[in-house]
N, C-alpha and C positions, 0 to 999 in steps of 0.2 A: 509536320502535319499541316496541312492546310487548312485555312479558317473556317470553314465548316466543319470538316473533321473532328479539330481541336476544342470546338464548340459542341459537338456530339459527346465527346471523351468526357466536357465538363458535366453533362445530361449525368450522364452513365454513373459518373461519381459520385452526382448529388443523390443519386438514384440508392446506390447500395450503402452509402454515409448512414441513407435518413433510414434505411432499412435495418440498418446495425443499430443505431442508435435507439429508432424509437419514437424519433420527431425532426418536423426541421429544425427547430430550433439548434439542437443539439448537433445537428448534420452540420450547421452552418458555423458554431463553434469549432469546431476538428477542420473544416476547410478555411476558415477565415474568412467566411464573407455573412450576408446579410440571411436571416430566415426566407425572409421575401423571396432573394435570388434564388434559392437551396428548392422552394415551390417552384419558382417560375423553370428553372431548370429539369423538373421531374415533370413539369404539365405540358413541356415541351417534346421531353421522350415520351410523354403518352401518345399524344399527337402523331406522334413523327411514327408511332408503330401501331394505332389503331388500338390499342389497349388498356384497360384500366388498372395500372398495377397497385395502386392501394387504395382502401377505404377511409374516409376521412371523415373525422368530427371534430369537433369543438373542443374532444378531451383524449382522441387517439388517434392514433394511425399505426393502421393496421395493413399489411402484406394481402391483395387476394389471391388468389390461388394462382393466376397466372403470372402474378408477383411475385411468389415465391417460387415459383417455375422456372421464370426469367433468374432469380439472384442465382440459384443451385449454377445457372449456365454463364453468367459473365462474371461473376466474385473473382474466380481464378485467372482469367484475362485480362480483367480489368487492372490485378497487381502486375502485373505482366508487365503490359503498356506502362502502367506510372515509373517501375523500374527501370524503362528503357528513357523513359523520358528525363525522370530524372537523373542518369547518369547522362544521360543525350547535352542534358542544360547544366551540367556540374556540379551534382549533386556531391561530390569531394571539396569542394570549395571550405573556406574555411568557415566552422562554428560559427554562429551569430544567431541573433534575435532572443525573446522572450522565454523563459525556460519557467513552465508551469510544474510545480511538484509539491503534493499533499504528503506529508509526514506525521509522523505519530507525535505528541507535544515531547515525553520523556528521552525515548530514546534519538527524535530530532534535534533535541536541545543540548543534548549530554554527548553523543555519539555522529553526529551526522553534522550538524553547524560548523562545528570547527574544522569538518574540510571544505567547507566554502571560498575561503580564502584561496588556498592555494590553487580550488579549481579557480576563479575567478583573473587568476594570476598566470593559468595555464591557458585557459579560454577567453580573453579578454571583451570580446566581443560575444559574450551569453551572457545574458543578462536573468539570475535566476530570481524566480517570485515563487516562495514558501510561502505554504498553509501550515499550520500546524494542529492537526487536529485526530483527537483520537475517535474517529468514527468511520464507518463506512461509508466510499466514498463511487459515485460513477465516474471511472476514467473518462468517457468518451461523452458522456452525457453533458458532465460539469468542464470541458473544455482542458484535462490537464493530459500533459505530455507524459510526465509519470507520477506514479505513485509507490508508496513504500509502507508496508506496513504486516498486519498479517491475517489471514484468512478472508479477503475482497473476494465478491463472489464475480469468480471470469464467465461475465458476460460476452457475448458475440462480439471480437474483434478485439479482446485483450487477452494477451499471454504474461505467465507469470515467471520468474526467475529465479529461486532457493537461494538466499544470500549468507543464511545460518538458522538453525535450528535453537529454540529457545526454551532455559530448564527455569523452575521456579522452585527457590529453597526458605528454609523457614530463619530469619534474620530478626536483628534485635542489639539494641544498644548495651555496650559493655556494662553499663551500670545498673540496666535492667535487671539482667540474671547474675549480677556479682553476689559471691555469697548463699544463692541460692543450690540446689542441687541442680547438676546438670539434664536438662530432659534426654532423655533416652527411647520416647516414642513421641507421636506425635499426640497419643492422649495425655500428654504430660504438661503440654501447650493449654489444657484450659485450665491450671491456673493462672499464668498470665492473661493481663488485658491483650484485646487485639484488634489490631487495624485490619478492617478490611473494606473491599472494595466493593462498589455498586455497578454493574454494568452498562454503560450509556445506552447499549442496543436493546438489552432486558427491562431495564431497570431492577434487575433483580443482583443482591449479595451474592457475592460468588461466597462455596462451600467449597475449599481447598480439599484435595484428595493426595495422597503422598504415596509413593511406591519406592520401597527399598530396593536394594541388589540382589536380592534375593526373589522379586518379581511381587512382595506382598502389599498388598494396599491397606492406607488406613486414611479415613475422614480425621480431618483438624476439628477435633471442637472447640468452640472459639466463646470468648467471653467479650461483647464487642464494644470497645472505647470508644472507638473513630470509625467512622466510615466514609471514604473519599471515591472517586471516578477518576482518579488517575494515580497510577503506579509511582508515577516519583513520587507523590505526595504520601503515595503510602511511606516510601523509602527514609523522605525527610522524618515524617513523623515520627517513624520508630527511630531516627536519629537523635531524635530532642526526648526519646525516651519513654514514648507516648503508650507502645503495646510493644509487642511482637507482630511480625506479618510473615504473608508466604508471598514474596516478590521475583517476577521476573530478573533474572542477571543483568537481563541489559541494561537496566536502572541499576540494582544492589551492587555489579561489580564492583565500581567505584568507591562506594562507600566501604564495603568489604578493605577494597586495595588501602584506603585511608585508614581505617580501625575504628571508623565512626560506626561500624558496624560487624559484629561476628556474627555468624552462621551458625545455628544450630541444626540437630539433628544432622552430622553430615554425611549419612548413609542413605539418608530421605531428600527426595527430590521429584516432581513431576514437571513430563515434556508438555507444554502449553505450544505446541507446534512451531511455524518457522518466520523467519521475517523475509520476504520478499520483497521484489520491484517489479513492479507493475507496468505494465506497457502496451501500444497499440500494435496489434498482429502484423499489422504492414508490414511488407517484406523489407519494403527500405524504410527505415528511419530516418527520419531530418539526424542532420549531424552533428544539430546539438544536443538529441536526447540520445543518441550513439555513445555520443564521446561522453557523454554525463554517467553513462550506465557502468562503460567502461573502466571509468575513474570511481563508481562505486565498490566495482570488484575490484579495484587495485587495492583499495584503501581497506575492503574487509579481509584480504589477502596480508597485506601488509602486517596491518595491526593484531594479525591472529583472532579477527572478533568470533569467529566459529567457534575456538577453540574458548573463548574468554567468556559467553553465554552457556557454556555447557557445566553442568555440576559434576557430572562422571571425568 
């Protein structure tokens, strides 16, 4: 491309970035450059075409109509060009740079960490920077390359990927229920104490709901001990003997696999949906969130975690 061209292409970028996004700000994080530029860039494609394509204030920015007119007609072009381009400049080249990735604290700490290493050893040159946080998070907003987690709402310009589906059963330390009779329904559960969990998004206790094989529901009622915002912490507690709880597998397996923990009721179980990986729509991905994604399916392939979250 020639240098005006190539300076047009960069217009056009900053142009559908800060549209997806929501702000320059945010446009200028996903491309790497400066807010300033990310304006001066789009005040240029106005110029350059006689048109006002967005509304601007102090606290939005907003698509006008011929703005969103213009996006419907170059969105798909525009990936077009960057794939040509970046295959054009060696976009195969090897992995490298910064690898931004928001994970969940339990099941990042327990399940995801300890393949860092070997990626690390396989990709030398990625250099990954973990979040660990259990909230909702803006892929493209907050500057990350991926994200992992479950139910992130796919705003414009993120696609999401099914990594395993995830069951929650009702667990509790050996010594809790030794001696006692075995529960048999899930109303059998309030007389045990129980851990449960507060919603960081809600702020509201979650009320566990259970479904057997035979398709029937029943509410947990619950007698409450503890009440914690994160799922291992539930797991720990009912370890040290604290309640009963209804936990995700991807935390309980472990403990389960150790005997630090038995499962009750084990015909009752509910799907609290899937855990994914999150990612920017782009046709071509940088290679190192490619090969990172990559190496996430191999490793949940490998180690059966599909099969290892599921109660049935």
């Amino acid at each position: 491309m020639s240098r005006m061209s190539m300076e047009s292409f960069g217009n056009l970028e900053s142009f559908v970035r800060s549209a997806e996004a929501g702000s320059f700000a945010a446009a200028a994080r996903t491309l790497g450059v400066s807010s300033a530029a990310v304006s001066k860039n789009v005040a240029r494609l106005e110029a350059s075409l006689g048109v006002l394509l967005f509304q601007r204030s102090t606290r939005s920015l907003t698509l006008t109509e011929a703005g969103e007119r213009f996006l419907e007609d170059v969105s798909g072009g525009l990936e077009t060009i960057r794939s040509a381009v970046a295959t054009l400049t060696g976009a195969q080249a090897e992995p490298a740079g910064l690898l931004r990735v928001s994970l969940p604290i339990g099941l990042g700490m327990e399940q995801l960490l300890p393949i860092v290493g070997a990626f690390a050893k396989r990709y030398p040159r990625v250099v990954p920077e973990l979040h660990f946080e259990n909230r909702q998070v803006d892929l493209i907003a907050e500057g990350l390359d991926v994200a992992i987690g479950g139910a992130i709402e796919l705003n414009p310009g993120v696609v999401a990927r099914e990594l395993a589906r995830v069951h929650v059963v009702a667990v509790a330390s050996p010594e809790l229920v030794r001696g006692d009779a075995t529960p048999a329904h899930p109303s059998d559960l309030a007389a045990l104490p129980a851990i449960v969990m507060r919603s960081v998004q809600s702020g509201r206790v979650a009320v566990p709901v259970l479904r057997n094989r035979r398709g029937e529901e029943a509410t947990v009622p619950t007698r409450n001990a503890v009440i914690v915002d994160d799922p291992e912490a539930m797991c720990r507690c009912a370890a040290m003997g604290l309640g009963v709880t209804i936990a995700p597998l991807t935390q309980a397996a472990d403990y389960l696999d150790r005997g630090e923990l038995v499962r009750l009721l084990p015909d009752w179980h509910a799907d609290v949906g899937s855990v994914f990986v999150y990612v920017s729509s782009r046709r071509l991905l940088p290679s190192k969130t490619r090969v990172f994604i990559d190496f996430l399916v191999e490793h949940f392939k490998k180690e059966k975690l599909a099969r290892r979250f599921s109660a049935v």
